[in-house]
C-alpha positions as CSV (number, residue, x, y, z in Angstrom):
1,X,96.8,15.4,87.0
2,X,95.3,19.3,87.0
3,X,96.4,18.6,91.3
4,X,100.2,18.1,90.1
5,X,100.1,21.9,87.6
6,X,102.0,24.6,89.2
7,X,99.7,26.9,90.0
8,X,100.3,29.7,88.5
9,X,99.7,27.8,85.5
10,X,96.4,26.8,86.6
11,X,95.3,30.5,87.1
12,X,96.7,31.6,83.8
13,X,94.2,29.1,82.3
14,X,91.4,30.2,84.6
15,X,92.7,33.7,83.5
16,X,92.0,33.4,79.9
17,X,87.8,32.4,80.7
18,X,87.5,36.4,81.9
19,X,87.9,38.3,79.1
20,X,85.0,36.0,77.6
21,X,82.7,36.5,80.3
22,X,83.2,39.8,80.1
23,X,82.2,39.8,76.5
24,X,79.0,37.3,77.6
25,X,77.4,39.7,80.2
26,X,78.6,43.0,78.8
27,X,78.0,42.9,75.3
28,X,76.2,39.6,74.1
29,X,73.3,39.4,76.7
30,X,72.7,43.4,76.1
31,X,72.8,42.3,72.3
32,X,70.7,40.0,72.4
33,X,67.9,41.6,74.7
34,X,68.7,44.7,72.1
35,X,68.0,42.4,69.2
36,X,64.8,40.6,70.7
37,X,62.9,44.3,71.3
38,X,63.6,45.2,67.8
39,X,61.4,42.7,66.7
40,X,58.7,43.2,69.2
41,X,55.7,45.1,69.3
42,X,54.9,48.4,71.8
43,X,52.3,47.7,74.0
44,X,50.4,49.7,76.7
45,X,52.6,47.7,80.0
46,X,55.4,48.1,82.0
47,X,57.9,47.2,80.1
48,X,56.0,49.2,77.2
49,X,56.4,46.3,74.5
50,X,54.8,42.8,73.5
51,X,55.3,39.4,73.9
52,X,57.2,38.9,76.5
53,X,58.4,35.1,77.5
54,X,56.6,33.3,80.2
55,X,58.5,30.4,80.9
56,X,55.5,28.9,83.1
57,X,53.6,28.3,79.6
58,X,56.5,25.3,78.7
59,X,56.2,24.7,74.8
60,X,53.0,26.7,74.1
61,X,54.2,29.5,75.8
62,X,57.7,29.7,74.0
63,X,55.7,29.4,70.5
64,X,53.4,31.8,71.2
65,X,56.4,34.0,72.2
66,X,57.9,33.7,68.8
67,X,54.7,34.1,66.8
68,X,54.7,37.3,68.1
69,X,57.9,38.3,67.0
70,X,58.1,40.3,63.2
71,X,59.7,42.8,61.4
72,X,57.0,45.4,61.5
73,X,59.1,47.7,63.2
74,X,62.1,47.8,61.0
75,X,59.6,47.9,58.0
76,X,58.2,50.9,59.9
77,X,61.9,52.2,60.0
78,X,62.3,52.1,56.5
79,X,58.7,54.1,55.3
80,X,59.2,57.0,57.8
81,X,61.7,59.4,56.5
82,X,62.5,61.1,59.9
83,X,65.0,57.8,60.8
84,X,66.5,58.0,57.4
85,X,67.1,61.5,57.8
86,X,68.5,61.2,61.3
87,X,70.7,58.3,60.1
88,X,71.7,60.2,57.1
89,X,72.4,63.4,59.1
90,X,74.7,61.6,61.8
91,X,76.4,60.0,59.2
92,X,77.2,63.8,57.9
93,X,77.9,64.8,61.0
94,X,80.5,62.0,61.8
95,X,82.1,62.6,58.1
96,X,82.5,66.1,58.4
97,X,83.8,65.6,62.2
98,X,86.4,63.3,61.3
99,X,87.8,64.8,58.7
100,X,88.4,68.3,60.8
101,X,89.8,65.5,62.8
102,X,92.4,64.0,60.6
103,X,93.4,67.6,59.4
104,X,94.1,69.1,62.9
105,X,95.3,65.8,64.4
106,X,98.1,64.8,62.0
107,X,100.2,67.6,62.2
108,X,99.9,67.5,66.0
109,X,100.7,63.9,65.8
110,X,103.9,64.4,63.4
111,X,105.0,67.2,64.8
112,X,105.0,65.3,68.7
113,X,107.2,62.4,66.7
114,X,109.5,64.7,65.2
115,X,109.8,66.8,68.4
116,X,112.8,66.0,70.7
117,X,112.9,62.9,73.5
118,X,112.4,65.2,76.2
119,X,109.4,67.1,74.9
120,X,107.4,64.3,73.6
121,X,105.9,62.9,77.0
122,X,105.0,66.5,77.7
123,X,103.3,66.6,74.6
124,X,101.2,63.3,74.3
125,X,100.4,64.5,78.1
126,X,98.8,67.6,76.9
127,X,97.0,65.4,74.0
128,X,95.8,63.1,77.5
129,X,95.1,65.7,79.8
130,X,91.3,66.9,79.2
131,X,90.6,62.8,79.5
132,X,91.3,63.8,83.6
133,X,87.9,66.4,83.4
134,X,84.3,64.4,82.9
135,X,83.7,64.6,79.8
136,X,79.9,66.0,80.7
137,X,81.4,68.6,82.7
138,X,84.1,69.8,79.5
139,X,80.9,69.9,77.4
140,X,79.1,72.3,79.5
141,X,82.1,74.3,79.9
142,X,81.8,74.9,76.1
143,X,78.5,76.1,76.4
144,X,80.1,78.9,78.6
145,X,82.1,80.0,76.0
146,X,79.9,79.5,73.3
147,X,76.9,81.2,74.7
148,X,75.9,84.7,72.9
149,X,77.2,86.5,76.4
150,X,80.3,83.9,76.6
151,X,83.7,83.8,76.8
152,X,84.2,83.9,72.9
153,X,81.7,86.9,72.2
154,X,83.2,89.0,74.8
155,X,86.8,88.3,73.8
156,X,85.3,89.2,69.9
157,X,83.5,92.3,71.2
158,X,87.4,93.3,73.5
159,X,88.8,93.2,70.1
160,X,85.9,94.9,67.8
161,X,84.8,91.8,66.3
162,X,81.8,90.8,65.2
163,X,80.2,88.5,67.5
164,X,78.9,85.2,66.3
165,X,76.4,82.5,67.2
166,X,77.6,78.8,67.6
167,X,75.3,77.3,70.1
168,X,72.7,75.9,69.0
169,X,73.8,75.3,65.6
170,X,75.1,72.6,63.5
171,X,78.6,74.5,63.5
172,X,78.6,73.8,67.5
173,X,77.7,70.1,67.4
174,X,80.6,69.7,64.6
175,X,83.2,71.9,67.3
176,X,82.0,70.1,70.2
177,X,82.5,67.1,68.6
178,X,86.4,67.8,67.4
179,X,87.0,69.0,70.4
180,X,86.0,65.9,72.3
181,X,87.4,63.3,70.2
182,X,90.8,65.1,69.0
183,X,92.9,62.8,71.5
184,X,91.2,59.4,69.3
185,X,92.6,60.6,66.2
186,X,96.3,61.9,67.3
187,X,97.1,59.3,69.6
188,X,96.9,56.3,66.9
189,X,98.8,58.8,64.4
190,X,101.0,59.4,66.7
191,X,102.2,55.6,67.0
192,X,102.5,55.0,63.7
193,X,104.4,57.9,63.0
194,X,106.7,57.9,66.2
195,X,107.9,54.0,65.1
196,X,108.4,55.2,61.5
197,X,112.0,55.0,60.5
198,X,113.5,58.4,59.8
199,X,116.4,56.9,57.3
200,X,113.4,56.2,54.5
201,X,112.9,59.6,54.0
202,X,116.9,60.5,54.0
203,X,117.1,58.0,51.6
204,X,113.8,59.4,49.4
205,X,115.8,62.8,49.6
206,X,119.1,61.9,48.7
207,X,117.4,60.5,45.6
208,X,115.9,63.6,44.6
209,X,112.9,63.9,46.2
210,X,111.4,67.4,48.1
211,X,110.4,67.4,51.6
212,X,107.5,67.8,50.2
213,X,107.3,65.0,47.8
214,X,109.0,62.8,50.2
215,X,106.5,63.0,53.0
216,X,103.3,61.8,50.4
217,X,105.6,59.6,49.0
218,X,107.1,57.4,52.1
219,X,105.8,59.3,55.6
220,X,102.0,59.7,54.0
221,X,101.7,56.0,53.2
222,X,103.1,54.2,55.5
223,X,100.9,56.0,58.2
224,X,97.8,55.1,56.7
225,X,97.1,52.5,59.5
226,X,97.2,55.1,61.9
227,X,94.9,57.3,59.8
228,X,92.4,54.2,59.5
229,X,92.7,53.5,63.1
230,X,91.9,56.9,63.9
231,X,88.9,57.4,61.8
232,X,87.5,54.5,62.9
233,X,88.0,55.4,66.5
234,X,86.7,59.0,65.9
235,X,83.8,58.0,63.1
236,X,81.8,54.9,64.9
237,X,81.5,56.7,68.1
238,X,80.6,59.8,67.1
239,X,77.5,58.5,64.4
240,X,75.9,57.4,67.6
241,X,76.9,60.2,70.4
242,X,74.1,62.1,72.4
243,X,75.5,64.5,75.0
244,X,77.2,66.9,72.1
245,X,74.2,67.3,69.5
246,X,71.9,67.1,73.0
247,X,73.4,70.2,74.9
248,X,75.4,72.4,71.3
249,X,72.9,71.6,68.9
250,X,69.8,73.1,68.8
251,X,66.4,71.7,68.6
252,X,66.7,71.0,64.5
253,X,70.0,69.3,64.9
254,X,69.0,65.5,64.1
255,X,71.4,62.2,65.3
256,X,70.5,59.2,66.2
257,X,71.4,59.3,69.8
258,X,68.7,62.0,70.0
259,X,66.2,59.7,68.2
260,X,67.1,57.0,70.7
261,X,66.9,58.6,73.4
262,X,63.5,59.7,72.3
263,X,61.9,56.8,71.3
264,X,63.3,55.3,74.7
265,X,62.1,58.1,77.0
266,X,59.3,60.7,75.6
267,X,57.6,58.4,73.2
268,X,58.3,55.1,75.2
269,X,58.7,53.1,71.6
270,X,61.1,50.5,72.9
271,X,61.1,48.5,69.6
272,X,61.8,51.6,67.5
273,X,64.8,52.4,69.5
274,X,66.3,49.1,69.3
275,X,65.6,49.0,66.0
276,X,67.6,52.0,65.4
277,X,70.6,50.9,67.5
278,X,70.6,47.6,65.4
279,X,70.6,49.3,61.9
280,X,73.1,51.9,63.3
281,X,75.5,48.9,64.5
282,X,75.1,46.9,61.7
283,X,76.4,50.0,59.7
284,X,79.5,50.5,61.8
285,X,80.0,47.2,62.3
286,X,81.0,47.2,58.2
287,X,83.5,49.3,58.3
288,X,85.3,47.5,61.5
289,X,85.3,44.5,59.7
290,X,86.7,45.6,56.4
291,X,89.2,47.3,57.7
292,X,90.2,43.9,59.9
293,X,90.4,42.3,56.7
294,X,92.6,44.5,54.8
295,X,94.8,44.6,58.4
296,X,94.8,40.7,57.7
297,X,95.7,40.7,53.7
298,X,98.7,43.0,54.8
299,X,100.4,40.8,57.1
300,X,103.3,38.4,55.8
């Protein structure tokens, strides 16, 4: 009978199998090799950790493999106070990020609904443009300009400014990181706003209301998807990123990508790491799946 299907019916069907396979190698398998070096122990090998499976052993090997598997390292984790620092300090980092974020990015995003039909692909194209330049490369352009001999000091000194120091400070992990992930927050705003019906807030101010009192009263609210979608796009990412705190921060300036990356590469503590990639996921993973649920309360 599956001879007889049109098919382009039969490849629609085969079609629907990729986007789980995708999730299979790309995330799962990753996961769960992530997941089974969190529990492990670091050991002087190649891989640098302990046990490791030998499927040759049959049963007795596969017991002693998970014998040897514990929570020491997340106990570990939890008594040294450099992780919980480093967790806490991304987290502040993130926070304070995103909402520079949502106060730049929504006015940009209103004002590119409100603006005319003709200028508003010019401006979402200026939102999308730096997404063209590698992202490494935009970073160490800032470090041009943020340098003490950089573009910025110079243009200060041209004017009789005083010149200031940003690189190398928390202040230029918090910039760098704006500047990178401004298109995240306006873009989702910028959907919700741009399919908002302009007639709701006629109507608020024909019934009294000020511009002002109109826009937290019906624009405000009914954009707060796009506000959540934002954050979330601009927060998660950002409690884990590397490249910003790694080449604007200076040596004090503590996130958990740099702890990973440590414990991967200069200390070689593979468990550690993963341990800190699990307790970091498991904390974004929260927030993801609250706000899924709220999405799924709201709908008829």
């Amino acid at each position: 009978m599956s001879a007889d299907r049109p098919w382009n019916e039969r490849l629609g069907r085969s079609a629907v199998v990729i986007p789980y396979l995708w999730l299979l190698v790309f995330f799962a398998v990753p996961f769960l090799l992530v997941a089974k070096l969190s529990v492990s122990h670091t050991a002087l090998a190649m891989p640098p950790y302990a046990p490791r499976l030998d499927p040759a052993q049959g049963i007795a090997g596969l017991k002693a493999f998970a014998h040897g598997l514990d929570l020491e390292t997340y106990r570990r984790l939890a008594q040294d106070r450099l992780y919980l620092a480093a967790y806490l300090s991304s987290l502040a980092f993130a926070a304070v990020a995103t909402s520079i974020l949502l106060a730049i990015g929504y006015p940009m995003a209103y004002g590119i609904a409100r603006s005319g039909p003709r200028l508003r692909p010019a401006m979402v194209m200026a939102v999308i443009l730096p997404f063209w330049t590698s992202f490494l490369i935009r970073i160490y352009a800032w470090i041009a300009i943020l340098k003490p001999a950089g573009l910025l000091n110079q243009a200060l000194a041209a004017l009789r400014l005083p010149t200031v120091t940003l690189l190398d400070t928390n202040a230029g992990v918090i910039l760098g990181l704006v500047y990178a992930y401004l298109p995240f927050m306006v873009l989702p705003l910028y959907a919700v706003l741009e399919r908002q019906d302009e007639r709701l807030v006629e109507a608020a101010l024909d019934l009294g209301c000020t511009p002002a009192r109109a826009f937290w009263r019906v624009t405000f609210p009914l954009s707060l998807p796009g506000v959540a979608a934002g954050a979330l796009l601009c927060f998660i990412p950002m409690v884990g990123e590397f490249v910003v705190p790694d080449l604007l921060g200076g040596s004090r300036t503590l996130m958990l990508g740099r702890t990973i990356w440590t414990e991967f590469f200069a200390d070689r503590d593979w468990p550690a790491a993963s341990a800190v990639a699990m307790v970091m996921l498991a904390t974004l993973v929260t927030p993801i799946l609250l706000f899924q649920r709220r999405r799924a309360e709201a709908l008829p």
